[in-house]
C-alpha positions as CSV (number, residue, x, y, z in Angstrom):
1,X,-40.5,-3.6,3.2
2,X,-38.2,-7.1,2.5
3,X,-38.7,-6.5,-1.3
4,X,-37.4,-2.7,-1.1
5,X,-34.6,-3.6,1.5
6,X,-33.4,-6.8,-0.6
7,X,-31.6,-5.2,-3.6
8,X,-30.3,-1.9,-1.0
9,X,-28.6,-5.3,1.2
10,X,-27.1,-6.8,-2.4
11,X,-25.5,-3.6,-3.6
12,X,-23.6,-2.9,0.5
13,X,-22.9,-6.6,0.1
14,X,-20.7,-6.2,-2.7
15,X,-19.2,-2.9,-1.9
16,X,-18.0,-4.0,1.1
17,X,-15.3,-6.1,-0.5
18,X,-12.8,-3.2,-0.6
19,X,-11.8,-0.9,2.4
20,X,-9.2,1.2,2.4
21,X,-6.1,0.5,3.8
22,X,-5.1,4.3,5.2
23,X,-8.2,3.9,7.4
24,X,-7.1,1.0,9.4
25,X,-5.0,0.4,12.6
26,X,-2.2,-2.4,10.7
27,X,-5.1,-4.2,9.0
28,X,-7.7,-4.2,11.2
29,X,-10.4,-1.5,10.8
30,X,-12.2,-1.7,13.9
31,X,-14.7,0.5,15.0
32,X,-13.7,3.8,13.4
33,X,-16.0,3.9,10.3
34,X,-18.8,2.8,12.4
35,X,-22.1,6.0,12.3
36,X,-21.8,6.9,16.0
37,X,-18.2,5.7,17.2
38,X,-17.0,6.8,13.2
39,X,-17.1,10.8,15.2
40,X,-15.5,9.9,18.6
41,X,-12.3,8.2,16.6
42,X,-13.4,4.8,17.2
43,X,-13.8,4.6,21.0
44,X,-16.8,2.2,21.4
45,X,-15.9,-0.9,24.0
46,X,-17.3,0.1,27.2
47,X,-20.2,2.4,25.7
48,X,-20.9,2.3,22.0
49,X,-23.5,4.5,20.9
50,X,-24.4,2.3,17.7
51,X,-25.4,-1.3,17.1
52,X,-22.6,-1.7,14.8
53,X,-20.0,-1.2,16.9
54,X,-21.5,-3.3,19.5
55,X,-21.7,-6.1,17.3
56,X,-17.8,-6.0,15.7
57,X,-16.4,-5.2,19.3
58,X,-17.1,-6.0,23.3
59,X,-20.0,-8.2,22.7
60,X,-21.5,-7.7,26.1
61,X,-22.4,-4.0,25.2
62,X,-24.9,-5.9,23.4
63,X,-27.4,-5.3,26.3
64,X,-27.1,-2.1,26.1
65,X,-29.6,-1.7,23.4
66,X,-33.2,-2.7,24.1
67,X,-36.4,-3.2,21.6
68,X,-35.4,-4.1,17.8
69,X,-32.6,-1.7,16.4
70,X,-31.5,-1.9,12.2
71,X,-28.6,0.2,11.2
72,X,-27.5,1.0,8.1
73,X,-24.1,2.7,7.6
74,X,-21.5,3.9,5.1
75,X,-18.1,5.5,4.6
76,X,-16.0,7.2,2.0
77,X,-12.7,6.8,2.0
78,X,-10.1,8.6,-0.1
79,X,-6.3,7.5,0.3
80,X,-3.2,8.7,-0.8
81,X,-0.1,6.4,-1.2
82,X,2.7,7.6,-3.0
83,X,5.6,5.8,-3.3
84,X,9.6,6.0,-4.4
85,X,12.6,3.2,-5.4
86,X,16.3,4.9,-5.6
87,X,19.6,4.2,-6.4
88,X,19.5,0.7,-8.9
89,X,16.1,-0.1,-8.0
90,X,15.5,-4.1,-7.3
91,X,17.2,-5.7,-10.3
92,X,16.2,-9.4,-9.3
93,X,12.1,-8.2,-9.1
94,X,12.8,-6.3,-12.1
95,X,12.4,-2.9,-10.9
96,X,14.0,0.0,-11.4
97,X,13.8,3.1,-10.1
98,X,11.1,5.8,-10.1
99,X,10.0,8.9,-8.1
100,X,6.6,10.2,-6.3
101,X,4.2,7.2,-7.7
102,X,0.7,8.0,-6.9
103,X,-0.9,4.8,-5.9
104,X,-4.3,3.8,-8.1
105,X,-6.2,2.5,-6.0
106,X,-9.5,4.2,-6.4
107,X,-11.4,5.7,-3.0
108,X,-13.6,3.3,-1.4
109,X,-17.0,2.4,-0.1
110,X,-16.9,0.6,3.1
111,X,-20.6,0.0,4.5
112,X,-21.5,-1.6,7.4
113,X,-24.8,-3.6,8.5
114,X,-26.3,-4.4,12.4
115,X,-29.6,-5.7,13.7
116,X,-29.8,-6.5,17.5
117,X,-32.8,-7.6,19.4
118,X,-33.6,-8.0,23.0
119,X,-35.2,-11.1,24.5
120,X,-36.8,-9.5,27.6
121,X,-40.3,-10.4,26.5
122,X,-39.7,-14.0,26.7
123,X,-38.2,-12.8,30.5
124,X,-34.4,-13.4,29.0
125,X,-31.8,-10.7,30.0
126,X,-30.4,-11.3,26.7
127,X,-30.0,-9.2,23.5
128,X,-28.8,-11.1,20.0
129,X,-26.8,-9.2,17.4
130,X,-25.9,-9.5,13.6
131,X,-23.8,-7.8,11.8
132,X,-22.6,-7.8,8.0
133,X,-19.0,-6.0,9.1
134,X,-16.2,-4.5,6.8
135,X,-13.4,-5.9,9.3
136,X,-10.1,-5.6,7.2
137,X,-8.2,-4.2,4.6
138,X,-5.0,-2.9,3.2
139,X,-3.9,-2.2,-0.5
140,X,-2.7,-0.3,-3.2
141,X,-1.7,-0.3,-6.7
142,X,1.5,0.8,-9.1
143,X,0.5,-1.3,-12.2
144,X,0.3,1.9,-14.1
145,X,4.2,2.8,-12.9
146,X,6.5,0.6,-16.3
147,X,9.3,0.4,-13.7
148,X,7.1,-1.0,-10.7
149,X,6.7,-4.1,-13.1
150,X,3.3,-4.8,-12.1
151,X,3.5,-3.9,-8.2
152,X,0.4,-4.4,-6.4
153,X,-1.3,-5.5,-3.3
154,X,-4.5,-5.8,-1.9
155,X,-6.1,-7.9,1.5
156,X,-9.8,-7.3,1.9
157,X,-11.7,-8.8,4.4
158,X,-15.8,-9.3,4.9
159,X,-17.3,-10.7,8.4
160,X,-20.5,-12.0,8.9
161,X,-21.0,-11.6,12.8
162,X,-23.2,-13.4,15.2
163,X,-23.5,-12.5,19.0
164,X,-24.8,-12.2,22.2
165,X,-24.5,-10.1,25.3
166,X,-25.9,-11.6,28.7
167,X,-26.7,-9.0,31.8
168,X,-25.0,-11.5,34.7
169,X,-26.1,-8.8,37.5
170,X,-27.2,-5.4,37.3
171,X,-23.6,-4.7,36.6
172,X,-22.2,-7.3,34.8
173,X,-22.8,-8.5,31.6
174,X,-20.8,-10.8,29.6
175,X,-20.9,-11.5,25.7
176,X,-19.8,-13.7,23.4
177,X,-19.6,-13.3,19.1
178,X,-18.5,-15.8,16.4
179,X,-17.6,-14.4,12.8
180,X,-17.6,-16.1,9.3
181,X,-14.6,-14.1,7.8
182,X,-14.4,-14.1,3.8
183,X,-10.9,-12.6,2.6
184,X,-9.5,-12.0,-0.6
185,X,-5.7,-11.5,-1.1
186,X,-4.4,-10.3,-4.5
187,X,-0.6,-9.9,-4.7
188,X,1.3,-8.6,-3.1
189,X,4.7,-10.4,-4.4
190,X,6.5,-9.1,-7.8
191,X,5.9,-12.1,-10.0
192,X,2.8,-13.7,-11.6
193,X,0.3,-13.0,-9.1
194,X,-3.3,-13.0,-9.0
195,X,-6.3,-13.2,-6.1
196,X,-7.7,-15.9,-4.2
197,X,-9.9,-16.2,-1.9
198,X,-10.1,-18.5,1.6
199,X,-12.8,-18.3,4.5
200,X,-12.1,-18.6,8.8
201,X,-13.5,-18.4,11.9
202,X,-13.1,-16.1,14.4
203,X,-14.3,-15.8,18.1
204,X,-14.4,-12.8,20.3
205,X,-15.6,-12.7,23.9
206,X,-16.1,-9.5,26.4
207,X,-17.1,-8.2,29.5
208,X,-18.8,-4.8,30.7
209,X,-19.2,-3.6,34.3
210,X,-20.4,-0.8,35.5
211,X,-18.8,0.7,38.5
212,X,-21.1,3.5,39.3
213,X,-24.6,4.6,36.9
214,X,-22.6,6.8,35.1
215,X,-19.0,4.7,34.5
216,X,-18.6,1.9,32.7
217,X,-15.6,-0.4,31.8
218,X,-15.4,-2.5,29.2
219,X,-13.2,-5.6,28.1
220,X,-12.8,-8.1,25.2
221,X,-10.7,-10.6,23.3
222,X,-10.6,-11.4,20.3
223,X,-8.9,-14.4,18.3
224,X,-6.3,-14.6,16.0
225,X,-7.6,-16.5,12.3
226,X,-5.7,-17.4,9.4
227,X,-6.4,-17.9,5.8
228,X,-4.3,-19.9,3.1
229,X,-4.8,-18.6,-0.5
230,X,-4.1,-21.3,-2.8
231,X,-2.2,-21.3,-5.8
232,X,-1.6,-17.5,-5.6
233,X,1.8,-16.3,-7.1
234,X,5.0,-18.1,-9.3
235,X,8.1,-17.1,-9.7
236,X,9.7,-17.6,-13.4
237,X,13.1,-17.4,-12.3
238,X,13.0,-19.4,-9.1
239,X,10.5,-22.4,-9.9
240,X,8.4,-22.1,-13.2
241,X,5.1,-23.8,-13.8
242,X,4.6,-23.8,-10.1
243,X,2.4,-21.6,-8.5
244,X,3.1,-21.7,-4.2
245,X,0.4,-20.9,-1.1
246,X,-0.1,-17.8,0.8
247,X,-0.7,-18.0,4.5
248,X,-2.4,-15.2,6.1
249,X,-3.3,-14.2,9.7
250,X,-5.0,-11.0,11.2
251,X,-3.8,-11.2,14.7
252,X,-5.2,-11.7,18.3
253,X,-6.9,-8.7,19.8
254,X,-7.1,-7.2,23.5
255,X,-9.1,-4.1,24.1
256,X,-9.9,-2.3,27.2
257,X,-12.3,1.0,27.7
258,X,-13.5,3.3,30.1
259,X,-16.4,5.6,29.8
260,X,-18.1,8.3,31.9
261,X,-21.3,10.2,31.6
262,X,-21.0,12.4,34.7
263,X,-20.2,15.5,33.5
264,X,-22.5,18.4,32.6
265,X,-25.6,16.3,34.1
266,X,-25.0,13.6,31.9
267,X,-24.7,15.6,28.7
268,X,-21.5,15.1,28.0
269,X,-20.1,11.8,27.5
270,X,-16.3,11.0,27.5
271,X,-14.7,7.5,26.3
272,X,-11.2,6.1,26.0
273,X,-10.1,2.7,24.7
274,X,-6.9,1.0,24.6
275,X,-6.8,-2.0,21.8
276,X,-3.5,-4.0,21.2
277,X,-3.1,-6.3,18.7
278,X,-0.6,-9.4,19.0
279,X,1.3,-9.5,15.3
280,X,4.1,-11.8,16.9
281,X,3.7,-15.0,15.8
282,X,1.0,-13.9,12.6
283,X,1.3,-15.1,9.0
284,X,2.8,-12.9,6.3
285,X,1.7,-9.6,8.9
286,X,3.7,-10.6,11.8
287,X,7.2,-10.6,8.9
288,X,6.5,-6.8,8.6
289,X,4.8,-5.4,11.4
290,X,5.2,-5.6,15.5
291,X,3.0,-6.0,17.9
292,X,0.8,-2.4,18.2
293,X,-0.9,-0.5,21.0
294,X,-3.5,2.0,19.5
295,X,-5.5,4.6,21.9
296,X,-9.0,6.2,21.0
297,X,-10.7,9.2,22.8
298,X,-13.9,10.0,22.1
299,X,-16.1,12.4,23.3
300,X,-20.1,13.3,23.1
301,X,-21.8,15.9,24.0
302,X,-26.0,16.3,24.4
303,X,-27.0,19.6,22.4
304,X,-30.2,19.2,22.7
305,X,-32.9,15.9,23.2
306,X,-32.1,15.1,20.0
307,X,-28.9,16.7,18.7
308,X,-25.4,15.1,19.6
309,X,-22.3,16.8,18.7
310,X,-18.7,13.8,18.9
311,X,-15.0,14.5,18.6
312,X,-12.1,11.9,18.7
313,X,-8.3,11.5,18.4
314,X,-6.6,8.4,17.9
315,X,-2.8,7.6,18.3
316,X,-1.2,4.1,17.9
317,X,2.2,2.6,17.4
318,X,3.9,2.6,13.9
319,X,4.0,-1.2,14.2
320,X,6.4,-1.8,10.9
321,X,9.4,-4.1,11.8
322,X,13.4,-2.7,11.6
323,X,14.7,-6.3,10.8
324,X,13.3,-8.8,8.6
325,X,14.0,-12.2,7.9
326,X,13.7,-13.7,4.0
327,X,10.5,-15.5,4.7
328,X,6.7,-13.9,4.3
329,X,3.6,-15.3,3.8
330,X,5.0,-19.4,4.4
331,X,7.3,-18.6,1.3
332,X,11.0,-17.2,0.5
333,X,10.5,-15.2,-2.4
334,X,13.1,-14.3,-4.9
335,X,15.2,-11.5,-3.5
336,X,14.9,-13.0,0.1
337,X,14.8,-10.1,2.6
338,X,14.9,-7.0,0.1
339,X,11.6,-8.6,-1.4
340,X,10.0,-8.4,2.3
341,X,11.6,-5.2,2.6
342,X,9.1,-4.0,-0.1
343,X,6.2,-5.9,0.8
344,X,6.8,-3.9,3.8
345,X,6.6,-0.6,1.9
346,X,3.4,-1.6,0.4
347,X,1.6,-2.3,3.2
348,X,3.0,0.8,5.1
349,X,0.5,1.6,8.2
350,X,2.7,3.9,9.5
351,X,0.2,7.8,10.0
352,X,-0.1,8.1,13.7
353,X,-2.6,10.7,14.4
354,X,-5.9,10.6,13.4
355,X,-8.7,13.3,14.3
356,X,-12.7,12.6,13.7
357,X,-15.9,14.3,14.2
358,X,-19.8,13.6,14.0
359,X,-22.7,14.8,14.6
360,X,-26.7,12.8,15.4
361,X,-29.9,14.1,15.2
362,X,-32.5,11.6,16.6
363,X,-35.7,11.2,15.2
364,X,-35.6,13.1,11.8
365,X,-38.0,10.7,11.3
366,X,-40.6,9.2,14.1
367,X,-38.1,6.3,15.6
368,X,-35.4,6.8,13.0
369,X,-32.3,8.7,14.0
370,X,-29.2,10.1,11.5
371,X,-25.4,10.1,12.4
372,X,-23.1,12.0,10.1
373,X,-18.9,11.7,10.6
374,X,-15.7,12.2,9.2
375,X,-12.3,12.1,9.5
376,X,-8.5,12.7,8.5
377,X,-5.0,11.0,9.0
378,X,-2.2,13.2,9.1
379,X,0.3,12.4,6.2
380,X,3.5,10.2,7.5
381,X,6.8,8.9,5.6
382,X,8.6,6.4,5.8
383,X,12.0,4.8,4.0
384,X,12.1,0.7,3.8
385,X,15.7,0.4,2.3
386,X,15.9,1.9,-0.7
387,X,12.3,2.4,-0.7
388,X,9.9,5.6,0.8
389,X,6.2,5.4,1.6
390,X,3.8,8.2,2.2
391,X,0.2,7.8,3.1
392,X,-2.3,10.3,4.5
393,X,-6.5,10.0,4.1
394,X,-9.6,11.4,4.7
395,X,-12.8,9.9,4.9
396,X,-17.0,10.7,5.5
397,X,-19.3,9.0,6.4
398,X,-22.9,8.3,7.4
399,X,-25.3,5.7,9.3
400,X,-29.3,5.4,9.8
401,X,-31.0,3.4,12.3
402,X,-34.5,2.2,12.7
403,X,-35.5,1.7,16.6
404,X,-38.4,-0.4,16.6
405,X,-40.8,-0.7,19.4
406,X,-39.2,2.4,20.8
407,X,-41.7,1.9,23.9
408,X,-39.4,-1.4,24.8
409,X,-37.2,1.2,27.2
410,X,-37.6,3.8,28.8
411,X,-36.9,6.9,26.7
412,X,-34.5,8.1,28.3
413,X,-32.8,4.6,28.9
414,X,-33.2,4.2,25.0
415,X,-29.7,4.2,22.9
């Protein structure tokens, strides 16, 4: 089983270091390419309905799951970034204008990886999880546009994450995850750019409660983490020979979420989170983009024993800034503010509306259950100074996972 397994984990390992930025909320990805929460637009933190999300959000759902669970999941994701420079262009960056520039960035495979086991048989009320999480990204590219001279930019960001979810009373339970984040930053400034890479920490920590059997509330933090790529861009007419760091930060993160399964005698399962992220104060991010509120609906709904049909709609914030300063990244790049000005525009997160659905069949196989999802982002423009961006994306998506010792839980208490 290790020997078949082994090269399956390689190949996800080495896809996962692209995702695509018209998928994410800023640059954070979240939950919504996850198997289960990938159909109900991401909603997951009081009661996720795969280990993934678990793992990569409110830790303490952790205890949810029971007996030894192995999930396996992937997304497609196919962006479109188009983008225009008027009037005289940006003489000092050495571009000039063009019209409609499809971006060529290719569409991306974005998998994701969770195992989570229970302690009860040692008599712990503890569950440990593990996750191999695509956690961030944003990029595009106009290298094949002459009078974009070279314009690119990419962020990608892998997390290894390690956690634990603690039942404190029958109600409570409180969790805990620390992640290894590997992120490589390629551009995004007009000059001689290349990639780098730099590695963090980051801690998350979460509470669930559950104020009746069939409501349950959810809460977590997680911390801000910064990267510094070395040596990653020089300017030829500003300081030659001399290459300058990049600092980086993906921001602090507070989400909230509510879900009830009281409806249609439990059938029907409805979710809503709220997740803000705290840009103020961020690395490079927090020169473009505000602070941003984002909510998730979800919703489930029991077919059968063994057929779920999910829907979900997500709005958020357009979180890009109306006044910038000449500073990004720990630099001032040539150009000052109309350089930031179309950073900006390359890393425009602006679609507001997103709509997902899914469907899972459990046990198409004896303990092995399939989730199928997809989703779309409604196409948004917007102008940066003499510069428009338009993005709009779909994406599908699919998960397996293996429930081992299925006789751990009661069936019907089984996730």
């Amino acid at each position: 089983m290790n020997g078949r397994l082994a090269p399956l984990v390689l190949t996800l390992v080495v896809l996962s270091a692209q995702v695509s930025h018209a998928q994410s909320f800023g640059v954070e990805v979240f939950n919504n390419l996850m198997p289960a929460s990938g159909g109900m637009a991401g909603a997951s933190i009081a009661l996720p309905q795969d280990v993934q999300s678990a793992i990569n959000g409110n830790p303490a759902t952790l205890t949810q799951y029971r007996g030894t669970q192995f999930g396996l999941g992937g997304a497609w994701i196919e962006p479109t970034y188009n983008l225009s420079v008027a009037d005289d262009g940006l003489p000092l960056l050495g571009i000039t204008p063009f019209a409609d520039a499809k971006s060529d960035a290719q569409g991306i495979a974005a998998p994701n990886i969770g195992v989570t086991q229970d302690l009860s048989a040692q008599g712990l009320p503890i569950t440990i999880g593990l996750g191999l999480i695509a956690g961030s990204g944003a990029g595009v590219d106009f290298r094949h546009i002459p009078q974009a001279n070279g314009t690119h930019a990419s962020l990608v960001a892998l997390d290894i994450v390690a956690g634990a979810g603690v039942d404190l009373t029958d109600q409570l339970a409180f969790g805990a995850s620390i992640a290894l984040s590997n992120a490589t930053l390629d551009g995004p400034f007009v000059g001689i750019t290349g990639s780098s890479t730099d590695y963090a920490l980051r801690g998350s920590v979460g509470l669930n409660y559950a104020l009746r059997p069939d409501t349950n509330m959810g809460l977590y933090w997680r911390s801000k983490t910064g990267y510094t790529f070395e040596n990653l861009v020089g300017f030829a007419n500003l300081a030659p020979g001399t290459f300058f760091d990049v600092s980086v930060d993906r921001p602090q993160v507070i989400g909230l979420g509510i879900a009830n399964t009281s409806l249609m005698d439990g059938r029907l399962l409805l979710a809503m989170d709220a997740v803000y992220q705290q840009y103020t104060g961020t690395e490079l991010f927090g020169a473009i983009f505000d602070d941003q509120w984002a909510l998730q609906f979800g919703t489930q709904y029991a077919v059968s024993q063994r057929v779920r049909l999910r829907l979900g709609y997500a709005w958020n914030e357009n979180p890009m800034r109306d006044t910038l300063g000449d500073r990004i990244g720990g630099i001032v790049p040539p150009g000052g503010a109309d350089h930031v000005r179309y950073i900006e525009a390359l890393f425009a997160a602006i679609p507001q509306h997103r709509l997902t659905g899914g469907v899972s069949v459990r046990d198409v196989l004896p303990g092995v259950d399939l989730d199928l999802f997809a989703g779309g982002m409604f196409e948004q423009s917007q102008t940066f100074g003499i510069t428009t961006a338009t993005v709009e994306s779909y994406w599908v998506g699919t998960g397996i996972t293996w429930r081992f010792g299925r006789g751990g839980c009661p069936e019907d208490d089984c996730k």
